[in-house]
N, C-alpha and C positions, 0 to 999 in steps of 0.2 A: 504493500500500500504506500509507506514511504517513497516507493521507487516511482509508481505512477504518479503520487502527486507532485511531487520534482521534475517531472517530467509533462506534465497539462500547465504546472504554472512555466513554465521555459516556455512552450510551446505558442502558450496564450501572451507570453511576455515578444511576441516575435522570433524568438530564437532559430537558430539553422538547427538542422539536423542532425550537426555535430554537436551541439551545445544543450540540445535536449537529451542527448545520450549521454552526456558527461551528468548533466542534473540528475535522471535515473540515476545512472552509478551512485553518486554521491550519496543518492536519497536512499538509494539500496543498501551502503557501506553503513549509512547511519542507522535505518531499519535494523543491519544485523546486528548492529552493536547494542540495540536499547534490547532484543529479545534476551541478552547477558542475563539481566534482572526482572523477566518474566517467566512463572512459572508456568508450564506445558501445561495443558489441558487439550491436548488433540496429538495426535499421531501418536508414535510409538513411543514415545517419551512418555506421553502421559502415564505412563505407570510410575512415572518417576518421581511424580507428586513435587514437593517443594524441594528435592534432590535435583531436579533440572536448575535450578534457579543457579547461578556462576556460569552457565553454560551456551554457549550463542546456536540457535536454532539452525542444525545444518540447512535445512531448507530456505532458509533466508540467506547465512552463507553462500549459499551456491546459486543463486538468484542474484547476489553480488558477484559472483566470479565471471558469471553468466555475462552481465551487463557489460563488467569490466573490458572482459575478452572481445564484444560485438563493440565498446569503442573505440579500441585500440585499432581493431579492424580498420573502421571508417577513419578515426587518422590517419591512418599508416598507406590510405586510398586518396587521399585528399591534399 
């Protein structure tokens, strides 16, 4: 969620296509980092209860790495 709205406010701010994929990222790398201090209540973790909590949500990790990788891309095209 942090990733798309980083990415509709770039987009609605005018931004290029390079600049709305950098805002994703960003909003993705921050997204991963707040799940650190939210306890799982879904996926396979949730069995983890408040044991998840220190722990940054692989799924949102990789959803940053994701981002990451697709803007380097397009700089590295550009």
């Amino acid at each position: 969620l942090p990733a798309a709205e980083a990415a509709k406010a770039a987009a609605a701010g005018g931004a290029d296509a390079l600049s709305v994929m950098r805002a994703a990222t960003e909003g993705a790398k921050a997204g991963a980092a707040a799940t650190e201090q939210m306890e799982s209540r879904r996926g396979r973790s949730k069995k983890l209860g408040a044991r998840s909590v220190g722990h940054v949500d692989p799924g949102a990790a990789s959803a940053h790495v994701m981002l990451e990788a697709m803007t380097k891309a397009l700089e590295a095209k550009g």
